[in-house]
MINU-572447 format. One record per residue (C-alpha): residue in three letters; x, y, z. Coordinates in steps of 0.1 Angstrom, whole numbers, plus 5000, padded with zeros to 4 digits. Layout:
// MINU-572447
ALAXYZ
...
// end
This chain:
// MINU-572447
UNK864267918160
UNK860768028170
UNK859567648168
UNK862167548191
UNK861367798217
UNK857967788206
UNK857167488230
UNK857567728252
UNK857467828288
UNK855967778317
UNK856767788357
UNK857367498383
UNK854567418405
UNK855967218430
UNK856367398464
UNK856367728454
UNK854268018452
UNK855068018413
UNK853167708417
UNK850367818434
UNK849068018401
UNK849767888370
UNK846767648364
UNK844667968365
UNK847168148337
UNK846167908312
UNK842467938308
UNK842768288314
UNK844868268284
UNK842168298254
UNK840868618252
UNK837568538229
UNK835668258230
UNK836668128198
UNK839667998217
UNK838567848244
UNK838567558226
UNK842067578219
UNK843167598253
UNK842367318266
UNK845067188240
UNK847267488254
UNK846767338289
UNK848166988278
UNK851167148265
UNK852067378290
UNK852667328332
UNK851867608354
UNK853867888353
UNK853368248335
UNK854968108307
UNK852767868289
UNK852667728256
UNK850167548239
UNK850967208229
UNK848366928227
UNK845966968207
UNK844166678217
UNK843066898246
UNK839266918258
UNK834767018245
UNK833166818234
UNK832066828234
UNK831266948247
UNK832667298254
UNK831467668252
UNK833367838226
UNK831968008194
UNK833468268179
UNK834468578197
UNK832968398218
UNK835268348255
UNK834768038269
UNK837467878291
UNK840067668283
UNK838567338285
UNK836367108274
UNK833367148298
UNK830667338276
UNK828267448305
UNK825367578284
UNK824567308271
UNK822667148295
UNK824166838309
UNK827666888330
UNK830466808303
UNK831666458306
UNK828666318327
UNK827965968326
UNK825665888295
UNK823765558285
UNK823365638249
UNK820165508224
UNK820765618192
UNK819165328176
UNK816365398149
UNK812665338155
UNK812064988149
UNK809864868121
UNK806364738115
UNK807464628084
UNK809764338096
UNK808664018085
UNK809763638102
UNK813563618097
UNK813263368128
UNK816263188118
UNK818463458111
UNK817463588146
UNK817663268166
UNK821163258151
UNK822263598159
UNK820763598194
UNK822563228200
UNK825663338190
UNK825263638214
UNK824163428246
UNK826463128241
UNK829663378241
UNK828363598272
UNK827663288290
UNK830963118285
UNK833063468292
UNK834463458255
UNK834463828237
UNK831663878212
UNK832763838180
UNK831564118150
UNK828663998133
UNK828764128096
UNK825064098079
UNK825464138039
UNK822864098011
UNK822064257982
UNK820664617978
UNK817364637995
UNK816964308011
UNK816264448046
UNK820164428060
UNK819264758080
UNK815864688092
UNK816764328105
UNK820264468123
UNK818264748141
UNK815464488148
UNK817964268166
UNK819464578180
UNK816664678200
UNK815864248211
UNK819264298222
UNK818964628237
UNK819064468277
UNK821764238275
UNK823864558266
UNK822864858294
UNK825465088286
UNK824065248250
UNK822865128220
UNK824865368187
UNK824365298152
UNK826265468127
UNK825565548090
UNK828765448072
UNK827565578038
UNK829265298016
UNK826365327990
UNK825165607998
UNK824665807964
UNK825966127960
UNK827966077994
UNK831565937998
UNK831865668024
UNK832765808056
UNK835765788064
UNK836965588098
UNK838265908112
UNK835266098112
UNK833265818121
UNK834865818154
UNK835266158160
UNK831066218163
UNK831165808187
UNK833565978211
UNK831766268209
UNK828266078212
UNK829565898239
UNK830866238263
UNK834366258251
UNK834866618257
UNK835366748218
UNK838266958224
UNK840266618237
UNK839666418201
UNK842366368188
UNK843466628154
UNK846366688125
UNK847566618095
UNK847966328095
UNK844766138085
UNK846265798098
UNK847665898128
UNK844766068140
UNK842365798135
UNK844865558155
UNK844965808180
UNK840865798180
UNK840665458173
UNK842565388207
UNK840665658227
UNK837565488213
UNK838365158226
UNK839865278259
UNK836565438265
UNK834765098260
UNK837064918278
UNK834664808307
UNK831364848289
UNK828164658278
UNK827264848247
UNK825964748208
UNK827064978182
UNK825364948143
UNK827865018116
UNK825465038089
UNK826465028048
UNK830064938055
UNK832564998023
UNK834964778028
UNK836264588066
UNK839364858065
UNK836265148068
UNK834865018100
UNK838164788116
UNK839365128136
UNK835665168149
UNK835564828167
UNK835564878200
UNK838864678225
UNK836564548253
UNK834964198250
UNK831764298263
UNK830764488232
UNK828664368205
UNK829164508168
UNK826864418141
UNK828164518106
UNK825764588075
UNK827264548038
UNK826764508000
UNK829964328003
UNK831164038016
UNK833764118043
UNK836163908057
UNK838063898091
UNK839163538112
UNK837163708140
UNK833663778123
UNK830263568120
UNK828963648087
UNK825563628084
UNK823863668047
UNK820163798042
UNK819163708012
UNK815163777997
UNK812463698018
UNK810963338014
UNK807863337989
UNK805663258019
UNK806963548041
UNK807063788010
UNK803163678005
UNK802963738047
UNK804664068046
UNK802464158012
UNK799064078034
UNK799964248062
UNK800864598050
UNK798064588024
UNK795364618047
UNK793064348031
UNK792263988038
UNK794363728021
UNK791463548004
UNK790063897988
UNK794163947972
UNK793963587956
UNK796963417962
UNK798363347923
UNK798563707918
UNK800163767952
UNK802863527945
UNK803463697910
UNK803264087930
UNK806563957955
UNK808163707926
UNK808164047901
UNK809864247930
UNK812664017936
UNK810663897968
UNK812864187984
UNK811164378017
UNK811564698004
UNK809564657970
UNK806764437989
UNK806364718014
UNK805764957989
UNK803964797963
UNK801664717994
UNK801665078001
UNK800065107966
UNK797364877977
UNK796364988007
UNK796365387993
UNK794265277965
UNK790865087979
UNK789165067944
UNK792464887929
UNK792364487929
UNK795364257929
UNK794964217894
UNK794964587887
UNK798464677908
UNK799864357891
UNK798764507857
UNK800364807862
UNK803364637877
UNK804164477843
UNK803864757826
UNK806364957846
UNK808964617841
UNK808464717804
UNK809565107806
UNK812764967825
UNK813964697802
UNK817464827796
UNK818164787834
UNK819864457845
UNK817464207859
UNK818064287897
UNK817564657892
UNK814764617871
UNK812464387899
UNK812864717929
UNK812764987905
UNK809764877892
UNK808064927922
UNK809765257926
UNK808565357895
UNK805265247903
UNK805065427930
UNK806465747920
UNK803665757890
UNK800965677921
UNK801866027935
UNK800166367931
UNK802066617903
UNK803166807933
UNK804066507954
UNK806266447924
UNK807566727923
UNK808666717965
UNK809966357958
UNK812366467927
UNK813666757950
UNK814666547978
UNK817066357949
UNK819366727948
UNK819366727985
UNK823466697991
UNK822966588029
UNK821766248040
UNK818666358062
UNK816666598066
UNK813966768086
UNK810466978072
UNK812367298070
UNK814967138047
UNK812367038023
UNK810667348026
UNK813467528010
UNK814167217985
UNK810767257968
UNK809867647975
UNK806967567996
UNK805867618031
UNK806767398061
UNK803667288068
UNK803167188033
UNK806767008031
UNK805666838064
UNK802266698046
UNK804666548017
UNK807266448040
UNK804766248058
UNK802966088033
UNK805965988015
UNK806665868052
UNK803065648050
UNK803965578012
UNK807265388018
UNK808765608000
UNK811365768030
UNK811965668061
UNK811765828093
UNK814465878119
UNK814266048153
UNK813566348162
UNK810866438131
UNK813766398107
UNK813666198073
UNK815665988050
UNK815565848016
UNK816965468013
UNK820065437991
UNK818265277966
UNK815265557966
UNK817765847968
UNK819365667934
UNK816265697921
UNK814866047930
UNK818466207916
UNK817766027883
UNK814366187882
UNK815566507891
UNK818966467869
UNK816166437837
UNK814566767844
UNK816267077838
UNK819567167853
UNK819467477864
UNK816467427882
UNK818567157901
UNK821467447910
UNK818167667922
UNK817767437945
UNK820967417958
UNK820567787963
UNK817867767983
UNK818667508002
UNK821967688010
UNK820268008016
UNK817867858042
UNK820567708066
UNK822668048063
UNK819168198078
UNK819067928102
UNK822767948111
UNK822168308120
UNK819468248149
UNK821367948160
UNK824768198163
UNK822468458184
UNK822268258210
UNK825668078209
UNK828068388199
UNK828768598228
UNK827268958233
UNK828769198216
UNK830868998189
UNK830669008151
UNK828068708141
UNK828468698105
UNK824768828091
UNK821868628073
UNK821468718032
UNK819268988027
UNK816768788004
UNK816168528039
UNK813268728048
UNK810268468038
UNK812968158050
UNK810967948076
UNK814167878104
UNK813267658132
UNK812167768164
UNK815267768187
UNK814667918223
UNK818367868238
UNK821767788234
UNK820967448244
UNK818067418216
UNK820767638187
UNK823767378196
UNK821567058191
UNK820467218154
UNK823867278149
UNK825266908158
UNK822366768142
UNK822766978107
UNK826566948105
UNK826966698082
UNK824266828060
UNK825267168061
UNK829067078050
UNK827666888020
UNK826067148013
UNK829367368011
UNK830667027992
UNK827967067963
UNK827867457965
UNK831767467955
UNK831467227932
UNK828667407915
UNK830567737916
UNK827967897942
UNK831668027956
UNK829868327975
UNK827668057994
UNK831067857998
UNK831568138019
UNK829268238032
UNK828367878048
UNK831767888057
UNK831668188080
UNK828868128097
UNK829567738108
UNK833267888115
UNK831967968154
UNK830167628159
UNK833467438145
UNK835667628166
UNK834067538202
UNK832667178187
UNK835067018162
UNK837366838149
UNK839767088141
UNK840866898106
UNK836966918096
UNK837067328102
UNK840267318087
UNK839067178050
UNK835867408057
UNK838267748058
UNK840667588035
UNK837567528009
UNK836567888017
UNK839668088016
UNK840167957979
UNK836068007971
UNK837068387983
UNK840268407957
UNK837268297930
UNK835168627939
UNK837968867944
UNK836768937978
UNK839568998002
UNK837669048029
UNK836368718028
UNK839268578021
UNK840868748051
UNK837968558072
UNK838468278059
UNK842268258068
UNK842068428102
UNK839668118110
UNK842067888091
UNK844968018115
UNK842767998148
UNK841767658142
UNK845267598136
UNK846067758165
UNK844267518186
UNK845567238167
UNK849167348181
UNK850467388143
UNK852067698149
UNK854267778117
UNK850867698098
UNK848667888121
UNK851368238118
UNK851068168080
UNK847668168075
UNK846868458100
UNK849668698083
UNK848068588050
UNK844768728067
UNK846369028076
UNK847669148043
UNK844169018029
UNK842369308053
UNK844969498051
UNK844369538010
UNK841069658018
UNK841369858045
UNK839269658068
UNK840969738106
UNK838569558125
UNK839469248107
UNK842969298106
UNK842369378147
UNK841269038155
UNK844168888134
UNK846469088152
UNK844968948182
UNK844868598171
UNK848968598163
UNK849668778195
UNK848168508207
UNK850368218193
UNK853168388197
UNK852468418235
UNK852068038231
UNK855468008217
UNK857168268238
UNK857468508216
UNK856768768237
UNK858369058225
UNK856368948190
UNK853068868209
UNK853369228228
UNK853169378194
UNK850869298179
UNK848469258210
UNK849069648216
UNK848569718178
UNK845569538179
UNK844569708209
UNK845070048192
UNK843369948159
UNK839769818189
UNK840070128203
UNK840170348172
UNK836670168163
UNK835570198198
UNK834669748196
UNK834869768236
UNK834869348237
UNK838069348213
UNK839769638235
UNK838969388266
UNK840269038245
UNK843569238237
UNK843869368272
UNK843268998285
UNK846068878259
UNK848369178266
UNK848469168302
UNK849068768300
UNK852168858274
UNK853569088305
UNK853068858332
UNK855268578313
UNK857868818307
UNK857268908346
UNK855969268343
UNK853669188369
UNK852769538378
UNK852269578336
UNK850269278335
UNK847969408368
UNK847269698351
UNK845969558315
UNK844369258329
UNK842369458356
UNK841469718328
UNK840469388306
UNK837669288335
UNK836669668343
UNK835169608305
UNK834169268310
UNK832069378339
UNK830569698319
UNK829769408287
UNK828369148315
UNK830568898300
UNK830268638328
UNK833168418311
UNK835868688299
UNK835268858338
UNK835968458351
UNK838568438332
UNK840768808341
UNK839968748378
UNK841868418368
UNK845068548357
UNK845068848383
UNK844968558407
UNK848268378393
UNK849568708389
UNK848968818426
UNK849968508441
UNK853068518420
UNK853368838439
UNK852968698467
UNK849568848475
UNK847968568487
UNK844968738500
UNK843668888467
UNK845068598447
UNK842568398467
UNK840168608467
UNK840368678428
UNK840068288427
UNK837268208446
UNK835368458427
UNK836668288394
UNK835367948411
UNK832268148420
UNK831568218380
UNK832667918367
UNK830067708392
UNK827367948380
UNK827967848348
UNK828067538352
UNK831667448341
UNK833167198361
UNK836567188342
UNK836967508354
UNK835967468390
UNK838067208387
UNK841367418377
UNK840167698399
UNK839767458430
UNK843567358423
UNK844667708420
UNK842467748456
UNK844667448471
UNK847967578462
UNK847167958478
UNK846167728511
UNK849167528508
UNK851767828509
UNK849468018534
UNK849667688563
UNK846467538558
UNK847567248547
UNK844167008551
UNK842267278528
UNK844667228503
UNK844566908498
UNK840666888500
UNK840867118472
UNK843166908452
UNK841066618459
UNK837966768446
UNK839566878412
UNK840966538408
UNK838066378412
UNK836266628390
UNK839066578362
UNK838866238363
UNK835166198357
UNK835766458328
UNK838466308312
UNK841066588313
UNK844666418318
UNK846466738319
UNK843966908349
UNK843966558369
UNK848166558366
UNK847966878378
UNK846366808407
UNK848466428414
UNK851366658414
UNK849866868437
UNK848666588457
UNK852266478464
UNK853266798470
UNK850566828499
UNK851766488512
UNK855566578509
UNK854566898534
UNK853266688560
UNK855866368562
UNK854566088536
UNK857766088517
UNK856965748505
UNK853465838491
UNK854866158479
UNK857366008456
UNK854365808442
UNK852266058432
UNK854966278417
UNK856565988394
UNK852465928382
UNK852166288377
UNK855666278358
UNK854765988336
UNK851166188326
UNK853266538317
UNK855166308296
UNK852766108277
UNK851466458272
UNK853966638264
UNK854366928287
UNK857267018297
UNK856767228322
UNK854866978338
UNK857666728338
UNK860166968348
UNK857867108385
UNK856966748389
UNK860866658384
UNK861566958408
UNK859766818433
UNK860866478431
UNK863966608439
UNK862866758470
UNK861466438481
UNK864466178471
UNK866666438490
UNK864366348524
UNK864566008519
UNK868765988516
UNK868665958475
UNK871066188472
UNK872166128434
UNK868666078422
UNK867866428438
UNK870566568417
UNK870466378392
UNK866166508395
UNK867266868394
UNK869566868369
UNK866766728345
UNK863866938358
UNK866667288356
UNK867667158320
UNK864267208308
UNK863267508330
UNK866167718314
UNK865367578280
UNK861867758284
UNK863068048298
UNK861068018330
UNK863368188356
UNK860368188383
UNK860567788381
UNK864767798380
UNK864567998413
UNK862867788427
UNK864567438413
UNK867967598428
UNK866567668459
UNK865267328465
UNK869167208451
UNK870867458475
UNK868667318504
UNK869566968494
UNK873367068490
UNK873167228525
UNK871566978543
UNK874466728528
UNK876866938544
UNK878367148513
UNK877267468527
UNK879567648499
UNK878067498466
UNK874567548485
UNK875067928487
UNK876367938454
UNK872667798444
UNK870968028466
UNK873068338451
UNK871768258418
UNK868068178433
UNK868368528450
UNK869668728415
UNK866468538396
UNK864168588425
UNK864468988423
UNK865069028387
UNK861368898383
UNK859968978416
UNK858868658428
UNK858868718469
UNK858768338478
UNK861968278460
UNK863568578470
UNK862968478509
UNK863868108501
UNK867068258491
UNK867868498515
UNK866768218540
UNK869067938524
UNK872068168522
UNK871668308560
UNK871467958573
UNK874967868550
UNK876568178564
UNK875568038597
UNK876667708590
UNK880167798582
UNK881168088598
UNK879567998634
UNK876268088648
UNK874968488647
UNK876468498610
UNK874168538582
UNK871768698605
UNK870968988580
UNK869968708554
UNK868168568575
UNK866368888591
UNK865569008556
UNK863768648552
UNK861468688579
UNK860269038569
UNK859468898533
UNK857668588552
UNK855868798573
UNK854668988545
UNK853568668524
UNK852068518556
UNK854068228556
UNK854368218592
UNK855867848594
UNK859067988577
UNK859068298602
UNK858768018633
UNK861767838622
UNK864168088617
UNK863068288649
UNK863667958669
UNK867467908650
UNK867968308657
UNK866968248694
// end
């Protein structure tokens, strides 16, 4: 029963001063940061009106989007802090640093580059280029090599992607999340990727946003250490202009791919490569023992490189010596197969090259769970300072022992990592768990300074272990420096939580848990935070705590929340509350509270949501928490104003911003000024909803959040519209759309289409009005909002009536009223029956159109919506008029003018005075 109102409610736009307000209701709607996020995907699903629901949860932030826990960011996906505007152009360069190391593959190249020229010249789409070999043959280093020879012909970005398909200790990624961080690396807000249950719809869903967003561009993406061709086929991008280049073990097959295989360098080139990174003339190596140095290595780049390295490090050794010592490490390795046996050698040789504490660094790095890491990581790996781990991480770096990546980071090569977990797999195995623990322990201490400066003042940021204390974190000096960590680290960090659970470190489970919980909730995906809580709520049941386990569900049910699963997301948070609830924790239970009053506002629930917003507002007020007193407020006086208690929802969401304003909580004060405005202009106060507005749009630029201008600009446009002033309005419309276009939100920029064609209807282009309302209609219904469909359907009407399509304006109505009723928005009803009544009367059946306006009229003042009330009165004077001969209806019509006057709707007040005269 509750799902099937639970898609629930929300007010026609169209002409009307319902209209004029909802776009603000919706951000307004989250009353802590931690669900901003969530509303954008409450946006998609719900129209304008007091009665919204959340519905998509493909909605909009991120990538980019400001919404950490408790923390209040606004609905969308805009994330202002972080630097750049949300959804601004980007050319992305993601490549890795190209080598010294690469030796002549000038055939392989010719032949790549060819095959790239001849099919831009001729106009043909670039075929996927798969590059296989066998384990360290140099697949990677010749694909990024091309890459950046190729960089020009492709302007638009350059992405390469780790695929982890032999990656050790790592499961391949899978397609799903492989897309997720290239829409996000590519300024696909995060809060409008694609999320649910199920794994293969979701990556379609990705998969097509992915290639609609290369459609028209030049760009190269790298899908490095591909598993298998069904791994990377939903990564390839639609448009023709984009080249892929594939590395793999394995040899996959597709009609459409040019398969080029790298096998072992050429003895020459080996020798050439040898020479060149040893540092010493060719004629002082003697070229027999050369030949024998690259033969015994499998001629492969990565063991020439680094039995080079061995050279070059150690002046006083001669050919002879390092080939001597090769031999002899062959020998130790005789029960590996003949391939293995030629690299690991030179592993092995180099490994014994190393200082005892070198050694030591280079076996920790083989427990590390994540892929790549930076010098604080391996601080806490080996229990030594960072600017020791620095010294071994670069002279591993100058060893060839890891490889560096941008931005000071590090990684071992599959092959390497294989290698430094079987040293560290022979030691003892506790001291492998120790490490764990450390490594664990640091990024909890880091996760804490990054959370000061992304959780909002004044909310609960879970704390850093009390034995963190001598744990070097990195130097992060803004929100902008803590949310690049925390993109960076992600993947690491949930490894971490991987290798911690499957250790039994359960309290770290949660612990890693809780504090990542406000990063995933702004940044995403939602089905990643999902597995995290999920992971941690049953870590929790190991311990006994409740109280983590009641953290771990309330964040279960918010993310839920925001994915629009709504029977899951009730579940998990009533699970929370009886968890808190066992141990007497009332602030937890509080926010729970909060968090279901919430959904059930979503799902028009109200009488459920007003409950448990006032209990939670009782249990923030007993612990004096004045930001969880201000988020219930927010919540509650949303909860009135769709059950049109407007003077109740004044009153708690002006009590909401009084506290706002005492915390200096920029956001949560944009955001109340937001819903007083929708709830004033439903009022018909025009001036203060305005004026509430414009100081919401005042924040919001500030801030830096476009999406939000964007909505509050709309919200501007319709206050104009019903006031006269017609040209502002539709400048304001036209500045949103243009702003929700280069963002990427479909739900904002069909807002303001519909509005669009509302403006146009107003002033005479019937024709052009009836196209912007069916595109508006078409986007509601690829989204799924219905309340969208039916104000867009609502107006159509109006406009098909003007041009003499009489049945399609009924038939119009009927549709749009169907809906309307079905969500319970009355405010949207009046209105739809006006529009029908004026429709009816205009056709000459003045009888049935009273009979409209009667029922407009009983809706109108049962909620206290003004417009519609003086609609009514005004459409049932001029049918009183109509029928029984001119001066009846005059009352009617009288009444109309004083509720026009008082909105300021003096076109209405002209026409009737002229009929009166």
């Amino acid at each position: 029963m509750r799902l099937r109102r639970g898609l629930a409610i929300a007010v026609v736009a169209g002409g009307g001063a319902v209209t004029t307000m909802l776009v603000g209701l919706v951000t307004n709607a989250v009353s802590d940061e931690s669900r901003w996020p969530g509303w954008l995907g409450w946006l998609q699903e719900h129209a304008w009106f007091s009665f919204v629901v959340l519905g998509v949860a493909m909605a909009g932030l991120t990538a980019l989007l400001a919404g950490l826990s408790e923390t209040r960011p606004p609905t969308p996906p805009g994330r202002p802090e972080d630097g750049a505007g949300p959804g601004a152009a980007q050319v992305l360069r993601s490549l890795p640093r190209d080598t010294a190391a690469f030796t002549d593959r000038a055939a392989e190249l010719e032949r790549l580059v060819g095959s790239v020229r001849a099919s831009q010249e001729s106009g043909e789409g670039l075929p996927v280029h798969v590059i296989d070999g066998m384990p360290g043959v140099g697949k990677t280093t010749f694909a990024v090599h091309a890459g950046h020879l190729l960089s020009e012909r492709f302007p638009d970005g350059q992405l390469f992607v780790n695929l982890n398909g032999h990656t050790p200790g790592r499961t391949p990624v899978q397609a799903g999340e492989a897309l997720a961080s290239l829409l996000a690396a590519a300024g696909v807000p995060t809060q409008q990727i694609p999320v649910g249950d199920d794994v293969g719809a979701v990556t379609e869903a990705r998969a097509a946003m992915w290639r609609s967003r290369l459609a028209d561009k030049k760009a190269l993406l790298i899908l490095d250490n591909a598993a298998s061709y069904r791994q990377l086929e939903p990564l390839l991008p639609g448009g023709s202009g984009c080249l892929v280049l594939v590395t793999s073990r394995k040899r996959l097959v597709a009609n459409e791919e040019v398969v080029m295989s790298v096998d072992a360098l050429p003895p020459d080139h080996a020798v050439e490569l040898f020479v060149r990174l040893s540092g010493r003339p060719a004629d002082a190596l003697g070229r027999d023992v050369v030949d024998e140095l690259v033969r015994l290595c499998g001629c492969l780049p990565l063991g020439v490189s680094l039995l080079a390295a061995r050279l070059r490090h150690h002046p006083s050794w001669s050919a002879e010596d390092l080939r001597g010592r090769l031999v002899a490490a062959r020998d130790r390795l005789g029960e590996l197969r003949a391939g293995e046996r030629a690299v690991t050698a030179t592993f092995d040789l180099s490994y014994r090259d190393l200082a005892p504490e070198r050694q030591h660094f280079f076996r920790r790095l083989g427990v590390f769970p994540g892929t790549d890491l930076d010098s604080h990581v391996g601080a806490a790996l080996a229990e030594v300072s960072v600017v020791v781990a620095r010294r071994h991480l670069e002279a591993l770096y100058d060893d060839h022992l890891i490889d560096e990546q941008p931005g000071s980071r590090y990684r071992l090569h599959d092959l390497l990592r294989d290698y430094a977990r079987g040293l560290a797999a022979e030691g003892d195995s506790m001291d492998q768990v120790q490490a764990v623990q450390r490594v664990c322990t640091y990024y909890l201490a880091a996760l804490a300074v990054a959370n000061g400066h992304t959780v909002r003042s004044g909310a609960a940021v879970p704390p850093a272990p009390d034995d963190t204390s001598r744990v070097e974190t990195p130097v992060l000096e803004s929100r902008a420096d803590a949310l690049s960590w925390l993109e960076t680290e992600r993947a690491n960090i949930l490894a971490c939580v991987r290798r911690a659970n499957g250790l039994a470190l359960y309290d770290l489970v949660v612990r890693l848990a809780a504090a990542m919980a406000p990063f995933l909730r702004q940044a995403g995906p939602w089905d990643q935070a999902v597995a995290l809580h999920r992971t941690a709520a049953e870590a929790a049941r190991h311990t006994g705590d409740q109280r983590a386990r009641g953290d771990a569900l309330a964040e279960l049910g918010v993310v839920r929340r925001f994915m629009a699963a709504y029977p899951q997301a009730i579940e998990a948070l009533n699970d929370a509350v009886t968890a808190y609830e066992a141990v007497d924790d009332r602030r937890g239970k509080a926010e729970a509270l909060n968090q279901l009053g919430i959904v059930w506002y979503l799902t028009a629930d109200n009488e459920d949501a007003a409950r448990a917003q006032t209990e939670a507002l009782a249990l923030y007020r007993e612990l004096g928490y004045r930001l969880g007193q201000a988020n219930a407020l927010a919540d509650l006086g949303m909860t009135h104003r769709q059950m049109s208690r407007f003077d109740a929802a004044v009153e708690a969401q002006s009590e909401a911003l009084a506290i706002y304003r005492e915390l200096g909580d920029r956001y949560g004060e944009a955001n109340s000024l937001r819903d007083l405005g929708v709830v004033h202009c439903l009022m018909g106060a025009y001036d203060i909803a305005a004026r509430h507005h414009q100081e919401a749009f005042d924040i919001y630029l500030e801030l830096d959040d476009r999406v939000h201008q964007a909505y509050a600009l709309n919200e501007l446009g319709v206050v104009r519209r019903l006031t006269g002033d017609i040209e502002a309005a539709r400048t304001a419309h036209s500045q949103a759309l243009t702003h929700f276009t280069e963002l990427g939100e479909r739900f904002g920029r069909a807002n303001s289409v519909r509005h669009l064609g509302v403006v146009e209807r107003v002033t005479g282009d019937a024709a052009e009005a009836i196209r912007l309302l069916e595109e508006a209609l078409g986007a509601y219904r690829e989204l799924g909002s219905r309340g969208g469909e039916a104000a867009s359907l609502s107006e159509l009407g109006v406009v098909r009536g003007i041009v003499g399509e009489r049945d399609g304006a009924i038939d119009a109505f009927q549709r749009g009223l169907e809906i309307l009723r079905g969500l319970g928005d009355q405010c949207g009803e009046a209105e739809a029956l006006n529009h029908w009544g004026m429709l009816l009367l205009t056709s000459d059946e003045p009888t049935a159109a009273r009979r409209h306006f009667g029922q407009a009229l009983t809706l109108a003042r049962h909620i206290r919506c003004p417009l519609e009330e003086a609609r009514a009165l005004e459409g049932i004077g001029r049918c009183d008029w109509t029928v029984d001969g001119p001066g009846h209806g005059v009352d009617s019509l009288r009444a109309a003018v004083t509720v026009y006057r008082r909105l300021g709707v003096s076109a209405s007040v002209d026409d009737i005075e002229r009929l009166l005269v």
